[in-house]
LUMFI-929363 format. One record per atom (N, C-alpha, C): z, y, x. Coordinates in steps of 0.001 Angstrom, whole numbers, plus 524288, in hexadecimal, padded with zeros to 5 digits. Last residue first. Example, Ala and Ser with C-alpha at 12.3 -4.5 7.8 and 13.67 -1.06 7.14 Angstrom:
81BA87F7368323281BE47FBDC8356681EBE8001E8326481E787E9C68338681E787EE6C8300C81E787F31C83390
REM end
This chain:
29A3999C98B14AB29E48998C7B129229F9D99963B0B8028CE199C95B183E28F9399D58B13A0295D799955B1388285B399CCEB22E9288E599A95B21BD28CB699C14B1CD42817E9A3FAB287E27F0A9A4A2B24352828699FFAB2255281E59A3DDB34CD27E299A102B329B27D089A130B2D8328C449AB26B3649286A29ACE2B3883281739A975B361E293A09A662B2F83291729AD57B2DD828CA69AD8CB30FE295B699D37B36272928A99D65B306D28FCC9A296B2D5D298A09A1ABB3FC82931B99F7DB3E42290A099E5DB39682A2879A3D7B3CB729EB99A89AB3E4429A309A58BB3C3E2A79199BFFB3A2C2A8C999F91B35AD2A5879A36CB37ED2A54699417B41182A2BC99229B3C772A1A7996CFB3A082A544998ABB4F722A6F59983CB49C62A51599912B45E72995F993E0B54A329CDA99858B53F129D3699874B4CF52922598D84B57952975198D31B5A5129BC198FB8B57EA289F098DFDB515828C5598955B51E72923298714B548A2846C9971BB56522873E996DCB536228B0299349B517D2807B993CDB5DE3284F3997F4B60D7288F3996D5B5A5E2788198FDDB5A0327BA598E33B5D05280FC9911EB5EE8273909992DB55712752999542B5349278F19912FB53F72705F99D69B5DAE272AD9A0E5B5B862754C99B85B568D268C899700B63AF26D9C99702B65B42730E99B24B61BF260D699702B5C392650C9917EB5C2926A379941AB602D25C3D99FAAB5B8A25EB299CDBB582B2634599AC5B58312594E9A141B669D25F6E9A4E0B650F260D29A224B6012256E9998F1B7137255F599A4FB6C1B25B4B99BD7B67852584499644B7B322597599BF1B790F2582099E01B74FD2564A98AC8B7C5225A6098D2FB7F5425B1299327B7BFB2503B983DEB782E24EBD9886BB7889253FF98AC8B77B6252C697726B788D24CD697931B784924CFD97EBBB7AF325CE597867B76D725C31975C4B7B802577497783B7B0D25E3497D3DB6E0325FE898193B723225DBB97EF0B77F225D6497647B66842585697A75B64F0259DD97D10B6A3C2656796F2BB680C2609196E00B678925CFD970DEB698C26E349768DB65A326DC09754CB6A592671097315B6CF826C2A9764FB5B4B26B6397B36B5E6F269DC97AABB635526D7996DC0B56C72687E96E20B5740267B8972CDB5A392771996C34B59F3273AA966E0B5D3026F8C9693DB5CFE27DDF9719CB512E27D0097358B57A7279DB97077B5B6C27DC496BC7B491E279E697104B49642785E97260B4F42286AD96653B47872812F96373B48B627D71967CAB489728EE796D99B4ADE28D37968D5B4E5E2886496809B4DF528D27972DDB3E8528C5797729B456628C6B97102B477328A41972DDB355628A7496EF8B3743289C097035B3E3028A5E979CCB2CC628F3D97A92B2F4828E2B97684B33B82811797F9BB28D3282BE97B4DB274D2867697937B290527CE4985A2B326F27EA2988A2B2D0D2813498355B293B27C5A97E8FB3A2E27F7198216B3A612816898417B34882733C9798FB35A92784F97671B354327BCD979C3B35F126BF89816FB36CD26D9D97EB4B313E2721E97C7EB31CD26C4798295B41D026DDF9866AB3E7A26FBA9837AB38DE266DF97716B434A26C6A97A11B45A926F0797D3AB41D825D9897ADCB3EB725FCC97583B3DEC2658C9775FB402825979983CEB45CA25A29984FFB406925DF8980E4B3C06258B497E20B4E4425E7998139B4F8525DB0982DFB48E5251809754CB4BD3257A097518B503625AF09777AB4CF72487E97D5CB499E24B869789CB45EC250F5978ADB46AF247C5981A5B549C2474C98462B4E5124B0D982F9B4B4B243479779CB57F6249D097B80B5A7424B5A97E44B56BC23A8A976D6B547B23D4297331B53852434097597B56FC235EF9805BB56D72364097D99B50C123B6C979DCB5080232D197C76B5FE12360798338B5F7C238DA98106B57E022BDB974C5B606B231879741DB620E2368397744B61B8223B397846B5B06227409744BB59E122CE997335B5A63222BE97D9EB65452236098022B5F25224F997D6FB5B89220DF97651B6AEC222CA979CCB6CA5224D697E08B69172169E96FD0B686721C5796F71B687622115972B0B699B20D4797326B660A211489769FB63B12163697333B6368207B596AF5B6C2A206B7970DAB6E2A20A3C97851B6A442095D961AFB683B20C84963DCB6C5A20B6896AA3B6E862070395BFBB61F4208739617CB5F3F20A16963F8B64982064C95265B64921FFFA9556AB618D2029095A2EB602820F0094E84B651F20DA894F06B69CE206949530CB673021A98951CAB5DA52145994F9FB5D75212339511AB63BC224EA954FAB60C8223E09523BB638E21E3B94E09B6254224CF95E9DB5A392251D95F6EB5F55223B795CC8B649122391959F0B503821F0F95E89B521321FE395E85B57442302F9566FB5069228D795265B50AB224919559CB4FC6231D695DA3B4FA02348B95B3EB549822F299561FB55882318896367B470D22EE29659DB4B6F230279629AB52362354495CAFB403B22EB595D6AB4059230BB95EE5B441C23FED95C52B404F23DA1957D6B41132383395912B42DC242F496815B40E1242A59656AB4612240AF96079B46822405896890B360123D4B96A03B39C223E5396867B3ED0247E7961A0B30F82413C9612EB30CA23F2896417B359F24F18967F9B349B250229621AB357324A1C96286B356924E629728AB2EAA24D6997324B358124DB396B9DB377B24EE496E74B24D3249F39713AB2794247EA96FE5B2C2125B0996BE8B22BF2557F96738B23142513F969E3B244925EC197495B25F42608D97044B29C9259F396D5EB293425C0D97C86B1DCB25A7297D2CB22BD25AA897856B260B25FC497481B14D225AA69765BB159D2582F97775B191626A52978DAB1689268C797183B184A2625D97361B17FE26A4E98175B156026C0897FFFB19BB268AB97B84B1C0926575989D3B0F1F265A498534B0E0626636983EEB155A2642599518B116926682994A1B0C20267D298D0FB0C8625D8799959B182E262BA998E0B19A72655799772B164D2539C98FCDB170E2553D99427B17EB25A6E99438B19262507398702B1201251FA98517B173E2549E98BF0B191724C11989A4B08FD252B698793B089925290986A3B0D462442098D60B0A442469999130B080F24DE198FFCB094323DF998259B0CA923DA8987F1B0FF32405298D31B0EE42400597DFBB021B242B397BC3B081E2427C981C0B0C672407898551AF82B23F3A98315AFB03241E8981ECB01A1245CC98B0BAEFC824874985B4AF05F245B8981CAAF4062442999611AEF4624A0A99335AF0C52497998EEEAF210236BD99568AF221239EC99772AEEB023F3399553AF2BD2298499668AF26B22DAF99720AF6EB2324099956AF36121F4898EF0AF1BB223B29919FAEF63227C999263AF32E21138991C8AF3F92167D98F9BAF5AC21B039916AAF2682054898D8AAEF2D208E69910BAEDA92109498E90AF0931F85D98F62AF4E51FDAB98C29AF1672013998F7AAF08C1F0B79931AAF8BC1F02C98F8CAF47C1F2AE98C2EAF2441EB2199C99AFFA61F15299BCCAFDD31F0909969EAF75E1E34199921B0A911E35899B2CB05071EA2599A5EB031A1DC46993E0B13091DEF899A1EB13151E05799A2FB0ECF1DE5098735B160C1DAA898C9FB131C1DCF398F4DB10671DE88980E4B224C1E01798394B1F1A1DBEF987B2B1BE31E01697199B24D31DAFC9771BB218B1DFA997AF4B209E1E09296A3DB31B01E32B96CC0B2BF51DE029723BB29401DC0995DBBB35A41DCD6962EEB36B51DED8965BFB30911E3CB9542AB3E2F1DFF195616B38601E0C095D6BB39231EAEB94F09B43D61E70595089B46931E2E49539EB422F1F45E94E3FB3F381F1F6948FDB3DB71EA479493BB40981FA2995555B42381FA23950AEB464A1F69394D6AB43901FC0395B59B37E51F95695CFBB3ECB1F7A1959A8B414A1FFFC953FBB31091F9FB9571DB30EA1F7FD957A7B34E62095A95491B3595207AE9505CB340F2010F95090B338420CEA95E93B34B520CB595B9EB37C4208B495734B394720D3695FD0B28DF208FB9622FB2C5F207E996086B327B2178295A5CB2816210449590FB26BC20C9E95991B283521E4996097B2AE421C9895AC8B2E20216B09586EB2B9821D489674FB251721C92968E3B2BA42199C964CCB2ED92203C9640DB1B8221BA996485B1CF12196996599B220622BA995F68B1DC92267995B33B1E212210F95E90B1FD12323A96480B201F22F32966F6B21DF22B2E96219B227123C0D95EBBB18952392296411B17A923465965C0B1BB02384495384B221823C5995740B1CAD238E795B0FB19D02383D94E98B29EF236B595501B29AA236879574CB24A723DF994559B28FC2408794A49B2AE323DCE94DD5B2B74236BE93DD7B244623A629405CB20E523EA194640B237022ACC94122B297122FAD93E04B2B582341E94145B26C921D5B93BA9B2660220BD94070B26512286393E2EB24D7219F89319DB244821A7A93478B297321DED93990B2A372161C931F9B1BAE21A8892EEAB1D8021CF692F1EB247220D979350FB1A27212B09370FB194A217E2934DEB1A362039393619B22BE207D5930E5B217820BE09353CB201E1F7DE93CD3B1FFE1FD3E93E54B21FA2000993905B1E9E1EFB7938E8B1DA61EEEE93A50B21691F4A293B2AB23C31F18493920B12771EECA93554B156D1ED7793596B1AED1E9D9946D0B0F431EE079430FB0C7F1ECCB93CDBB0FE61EAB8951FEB13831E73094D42B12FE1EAC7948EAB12D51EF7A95C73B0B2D1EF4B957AAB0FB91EB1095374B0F6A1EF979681FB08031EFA596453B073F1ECF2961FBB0C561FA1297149B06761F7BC96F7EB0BF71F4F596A66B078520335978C2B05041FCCD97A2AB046F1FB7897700B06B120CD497397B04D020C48975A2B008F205EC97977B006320FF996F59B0EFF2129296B1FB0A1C20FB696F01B05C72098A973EEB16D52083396C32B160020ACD96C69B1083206B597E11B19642097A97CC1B15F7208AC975BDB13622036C98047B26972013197D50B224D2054B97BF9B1E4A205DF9870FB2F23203B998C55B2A4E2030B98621B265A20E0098794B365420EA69837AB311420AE69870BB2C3220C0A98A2AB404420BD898D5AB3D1620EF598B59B38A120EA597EE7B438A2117B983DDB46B9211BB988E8B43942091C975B9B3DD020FD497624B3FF72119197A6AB423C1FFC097B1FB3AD62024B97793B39502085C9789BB36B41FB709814EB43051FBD098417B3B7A1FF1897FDDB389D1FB3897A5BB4AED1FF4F97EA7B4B0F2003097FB6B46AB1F5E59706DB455D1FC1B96FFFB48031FED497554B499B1EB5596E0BB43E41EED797213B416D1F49897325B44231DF5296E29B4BEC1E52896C27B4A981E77897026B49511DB6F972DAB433A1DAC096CE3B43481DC9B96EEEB4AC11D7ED9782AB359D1DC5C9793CB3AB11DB979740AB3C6F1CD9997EBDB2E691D068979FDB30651D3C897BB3B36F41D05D98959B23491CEF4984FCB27CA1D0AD980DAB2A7F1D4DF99724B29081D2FB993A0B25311D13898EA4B27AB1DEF3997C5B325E1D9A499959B2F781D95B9959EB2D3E1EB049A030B30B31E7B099A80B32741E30199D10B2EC81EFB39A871B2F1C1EDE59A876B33C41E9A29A498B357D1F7A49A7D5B27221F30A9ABABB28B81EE0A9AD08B2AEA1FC4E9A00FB294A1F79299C2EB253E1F3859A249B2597206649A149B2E5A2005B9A186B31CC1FB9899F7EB2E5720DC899F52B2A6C20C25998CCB2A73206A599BD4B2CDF20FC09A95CB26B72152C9A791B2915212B39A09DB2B84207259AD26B2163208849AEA4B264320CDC9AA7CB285820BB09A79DB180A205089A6E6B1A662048C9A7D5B2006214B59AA33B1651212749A664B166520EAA9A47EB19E4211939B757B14EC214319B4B8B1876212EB9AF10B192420CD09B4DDB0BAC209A09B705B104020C649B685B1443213C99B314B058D20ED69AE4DB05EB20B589B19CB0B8F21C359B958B045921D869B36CB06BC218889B1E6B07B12146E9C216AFF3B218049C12BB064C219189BC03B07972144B9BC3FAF3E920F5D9BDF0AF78F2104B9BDC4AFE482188D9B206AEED321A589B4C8AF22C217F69B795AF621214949ADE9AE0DE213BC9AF90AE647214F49B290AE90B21E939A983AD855219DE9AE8DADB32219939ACA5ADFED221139A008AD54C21DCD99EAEAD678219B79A48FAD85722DA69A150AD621229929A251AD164224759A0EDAD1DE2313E99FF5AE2B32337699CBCADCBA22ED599CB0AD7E6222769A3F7AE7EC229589A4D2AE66D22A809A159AE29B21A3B99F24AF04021C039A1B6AEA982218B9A182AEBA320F669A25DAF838215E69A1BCAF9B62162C9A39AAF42A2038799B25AFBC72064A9A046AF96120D6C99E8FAF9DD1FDA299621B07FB200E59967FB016B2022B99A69B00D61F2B1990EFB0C8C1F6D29968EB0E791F99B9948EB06F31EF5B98332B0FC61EDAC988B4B0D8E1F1F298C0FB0CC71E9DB97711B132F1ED44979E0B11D91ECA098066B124B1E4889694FB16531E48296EBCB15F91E87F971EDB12FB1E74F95E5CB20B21E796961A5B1CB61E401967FFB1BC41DEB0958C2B26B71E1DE957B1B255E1E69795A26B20241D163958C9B292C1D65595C08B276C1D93D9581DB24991C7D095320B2A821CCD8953C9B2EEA1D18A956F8B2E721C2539517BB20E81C75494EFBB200D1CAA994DDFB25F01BE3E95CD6B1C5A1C00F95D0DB210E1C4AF957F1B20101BDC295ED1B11461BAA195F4FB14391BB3495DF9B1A891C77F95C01B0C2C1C4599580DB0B511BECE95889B0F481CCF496499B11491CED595EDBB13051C9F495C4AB110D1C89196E29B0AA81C97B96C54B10FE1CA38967C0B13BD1CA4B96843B012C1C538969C3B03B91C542968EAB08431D4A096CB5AFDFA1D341965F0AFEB01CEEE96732B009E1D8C1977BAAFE2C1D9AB97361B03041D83396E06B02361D4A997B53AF2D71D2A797C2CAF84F1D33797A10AFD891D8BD974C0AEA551D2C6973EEAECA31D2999778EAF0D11E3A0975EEAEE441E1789707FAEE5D1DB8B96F99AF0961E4319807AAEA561E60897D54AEED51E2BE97976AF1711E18598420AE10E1DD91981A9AE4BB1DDDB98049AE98A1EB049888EADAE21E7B798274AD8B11E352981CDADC221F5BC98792AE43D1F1B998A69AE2141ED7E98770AE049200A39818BAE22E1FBB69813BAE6181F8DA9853FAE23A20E639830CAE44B209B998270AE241206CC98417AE57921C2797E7DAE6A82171397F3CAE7F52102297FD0AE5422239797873AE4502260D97CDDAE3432214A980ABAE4942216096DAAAE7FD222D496ED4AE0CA2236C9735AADFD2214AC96DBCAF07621BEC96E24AEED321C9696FDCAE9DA20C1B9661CAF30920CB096926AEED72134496A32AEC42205959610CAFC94209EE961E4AFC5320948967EEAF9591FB0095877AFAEA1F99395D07AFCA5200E295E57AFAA41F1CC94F53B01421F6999516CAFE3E1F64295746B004F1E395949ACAFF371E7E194DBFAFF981EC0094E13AFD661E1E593F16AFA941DD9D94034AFF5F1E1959457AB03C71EC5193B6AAF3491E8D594054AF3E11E62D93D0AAF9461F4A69342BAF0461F11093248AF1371EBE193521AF346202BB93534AF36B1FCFE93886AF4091FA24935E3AF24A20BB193263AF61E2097E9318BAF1782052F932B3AF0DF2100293773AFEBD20B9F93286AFFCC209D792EC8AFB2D211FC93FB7AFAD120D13940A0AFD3120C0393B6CAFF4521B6693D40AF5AC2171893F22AF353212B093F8DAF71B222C2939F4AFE572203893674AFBC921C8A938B8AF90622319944A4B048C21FA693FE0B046B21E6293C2BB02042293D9485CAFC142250A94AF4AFE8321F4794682B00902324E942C9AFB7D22F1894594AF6DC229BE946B6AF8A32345A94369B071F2346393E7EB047922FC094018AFFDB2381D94EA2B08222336C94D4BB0A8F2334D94794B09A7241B19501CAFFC723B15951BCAFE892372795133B01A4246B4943D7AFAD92453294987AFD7D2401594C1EAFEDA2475893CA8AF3C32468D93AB6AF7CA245289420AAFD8024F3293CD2AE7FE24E049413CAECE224BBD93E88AF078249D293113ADFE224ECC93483AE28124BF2937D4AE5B82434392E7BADBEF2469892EB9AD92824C22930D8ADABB2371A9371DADBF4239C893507ADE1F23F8493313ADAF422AF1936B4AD466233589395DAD4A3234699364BAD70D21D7993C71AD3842225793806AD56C227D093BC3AD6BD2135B93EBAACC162177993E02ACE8021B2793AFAACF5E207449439BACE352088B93DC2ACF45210F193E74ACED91FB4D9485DAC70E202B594987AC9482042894365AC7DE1F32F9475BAC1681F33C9479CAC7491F851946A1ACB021F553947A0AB7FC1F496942C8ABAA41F45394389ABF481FD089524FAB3011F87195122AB5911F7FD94BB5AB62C2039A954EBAAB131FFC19533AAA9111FCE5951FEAACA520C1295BD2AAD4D2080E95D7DAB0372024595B30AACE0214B2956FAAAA8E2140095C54AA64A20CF795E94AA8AF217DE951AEAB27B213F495001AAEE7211D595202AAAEF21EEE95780AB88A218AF953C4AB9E421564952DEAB6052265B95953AB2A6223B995D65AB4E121D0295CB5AB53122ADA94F7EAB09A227B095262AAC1C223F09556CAAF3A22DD794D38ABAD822A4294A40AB9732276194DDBAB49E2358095106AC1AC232D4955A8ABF2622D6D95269ABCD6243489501DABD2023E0894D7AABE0D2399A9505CABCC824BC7956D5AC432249FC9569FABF412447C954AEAC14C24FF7954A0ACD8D251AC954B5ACA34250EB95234AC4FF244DD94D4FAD4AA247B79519AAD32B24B65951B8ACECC241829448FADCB12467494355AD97D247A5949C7AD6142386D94932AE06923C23947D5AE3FF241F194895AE1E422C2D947CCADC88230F9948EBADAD4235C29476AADE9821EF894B83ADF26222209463FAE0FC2284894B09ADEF62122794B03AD9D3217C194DF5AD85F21BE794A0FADA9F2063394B85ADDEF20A0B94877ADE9520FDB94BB0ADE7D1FC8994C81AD7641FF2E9505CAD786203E494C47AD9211EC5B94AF9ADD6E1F3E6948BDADA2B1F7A894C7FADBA71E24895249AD9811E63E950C0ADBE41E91094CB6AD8A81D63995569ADA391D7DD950FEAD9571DC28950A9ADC911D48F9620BAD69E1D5EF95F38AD2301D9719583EAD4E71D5F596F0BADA151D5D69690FADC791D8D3964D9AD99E1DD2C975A2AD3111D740974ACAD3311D36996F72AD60E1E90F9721BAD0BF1E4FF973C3AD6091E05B97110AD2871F22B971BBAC8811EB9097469AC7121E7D9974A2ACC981F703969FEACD211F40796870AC8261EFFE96B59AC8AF1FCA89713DAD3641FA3F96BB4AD5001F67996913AD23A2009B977A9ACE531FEE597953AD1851FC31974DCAD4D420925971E9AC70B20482973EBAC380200E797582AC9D720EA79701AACFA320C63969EBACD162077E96C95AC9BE214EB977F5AD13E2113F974C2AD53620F299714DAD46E2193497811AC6AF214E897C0BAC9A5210DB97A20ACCF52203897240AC74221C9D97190AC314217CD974A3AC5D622697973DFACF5A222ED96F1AACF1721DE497097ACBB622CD997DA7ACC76227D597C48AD081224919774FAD073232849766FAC57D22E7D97BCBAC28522AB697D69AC6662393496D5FAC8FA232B096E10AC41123026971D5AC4FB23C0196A21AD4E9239079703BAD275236D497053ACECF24048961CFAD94E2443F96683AD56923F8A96AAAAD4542363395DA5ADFAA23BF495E1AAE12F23E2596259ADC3C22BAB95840AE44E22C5795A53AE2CD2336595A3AAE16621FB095867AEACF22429956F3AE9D22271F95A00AE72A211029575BAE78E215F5959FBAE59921CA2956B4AE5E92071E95663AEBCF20AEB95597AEDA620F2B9584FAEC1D1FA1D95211AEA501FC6795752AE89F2048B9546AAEA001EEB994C70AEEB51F37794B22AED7E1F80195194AED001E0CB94C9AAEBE01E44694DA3AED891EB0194F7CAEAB71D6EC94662AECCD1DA53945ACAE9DB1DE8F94896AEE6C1CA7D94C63AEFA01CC2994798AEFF31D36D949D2AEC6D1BE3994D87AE53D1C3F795071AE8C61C83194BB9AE9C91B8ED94911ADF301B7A194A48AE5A41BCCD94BBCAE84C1BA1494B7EAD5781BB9F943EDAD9801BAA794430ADED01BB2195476AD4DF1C077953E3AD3071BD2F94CC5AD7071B11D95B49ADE5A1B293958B0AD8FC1B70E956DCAD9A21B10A965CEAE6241B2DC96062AE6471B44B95EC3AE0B0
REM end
């Protein structure tokens, strides 16, 4: 495919406090071998303006925009992707690199087949430094079933979707751009926009590509959402399990998904009593106990929640030694 043949595709960098990952993920955008992109750098007020950063690049391709205040990061998010002008977006995190043929190996699929809706591909797992985490990445791979899927077209995707989640939407995936209203995506699935994306993919009746290969690079350090929802960040856990009971309550009640409502719905009790727990560890026992009760009316003998519940009763000065509670 000649450089005027190739249609134009949109590169998606939000972005938040990280020069020294940025810079990276911006050099990792520049060199794809797949020449006709935009590099859309969206800023979400950071500290320090990482405008030099941008422009130390010299490219014309790189589009950027600063917000002048925090609008948060699924705001950040979208407004950059309806900056698009691509045929394709494609979601490029600041703390994230692509391997330089990313690009040219998942645009083909789509341009050959315009019943695909997206395509997407297995990643590598890096550390703070940018090594590669050989176990984390094979786990990975295993842990999203990307073992297991075959090469190719999926049509209908909705289990590898939403049940496996083997599709990394925010960091291997490019999209068919124009097809998905971003404006559609509801400010309460938060952190788990990409869930809700993929969502969004499934239902649009299109079919998905996968090709077998590792052609990005994930970072898995301290300062990501999936690290801070752990036992270390309270409020982190609260806003997770919130997102998730939002998605999985509108997974539950699509009527085109109905044949994994039921897993949906295990998900969405999940949330409940993990949402509970947070408040527990956050001292807020009243408003914690609605969601136990919640998760117990569904499924009467689930030991989580009732072990959780039990807890809610019993003095502050025990329950805090049992939940991890620090005075």
């Amino acid at each position: 495919m000649s450089l005027h043949q190739q249609p134009l595709v949109s590169v998606i960098i939000p972005t938040y406090n990280r020069p020294d990952y940025l810079k990276q993920a911006i050099a990792s955008a520049v060199q794809q071998t797949y020449q006709n992109i935009e590099i859309i750098v969206s800023d979400n007020c950071s500290p320090e303006n990482p405008q030099g950063i941008v422009e130390s690049f010299g490219d014309s391709r790189i589009r950027f925009w600063r917000h002048q205040q925090n609008v948060g990061m699924i705001a950040n998010q979208q407004h950059a992707f309806k900056m698009a002008q691509g045929k394709y977006v494609a979601s490029l995190h600041d703390d994230d690199m692509w391997n330089q043929d990313f690009l040219a190996k998942l645009v083909p699929p789509l341009e050959e087949n315009p019943g695909l809706i997206l395509a997407f591909c297995d990643q590598y797992i890096i550390d703070a430094n940018g090594r590669i985490n050989y176990i984390g990445t094979e786990e990975n791979t295993r842990g999203y079933q990307r073992d297991k899927l075959t090469a190719g077209i999926h049509q209908p995707f909705s289990k590898i979707g939403l049940i496996d989640k083997s599709i990394p939407t925010a960091a291997s995936c490019v999209i068919r751009n124009h097809v998905i209203d971003w404006d559609s995506i509801p400010p309460e699935v938060a952190g788990m926009w990409d869930l809700y994306l993929t969502y969004l993919c499934c239902i649009s009746g299109r079919g998905a590509y996968y090709y077998p290969e590792r052609l990005t690079r994930y970072r898995a350090h301290e300062q990501t959402d999936t690290m801070l929802s752990g036992s270390r960040d309270v409020e982190a856990k609260i806003r997770k399990a919130k997102s998730e009971m939002f998605c999985y309550q509108v997974f539950m009640e699509d009527a085109r998904l109905q044949e994994f409502r039921t897993h949906f719905q295990q998900k969405w009790l999940e949330a409940n009593t993990t949402l509970g727990i947070g408040l527990l560890r956050s001292e807020q026992i009243a408003a914690a106990r609605p969601y136990f009760w919640q998760a117990l009316k569904k499924q009467k003998f689930n030991l989580r929640t009732l072990a959780a519940l039990t807890l809610s009763f019993t003095p502050r000065i025990f329950a805090n030694k049992l939940i991890g509670v620090s005075k």
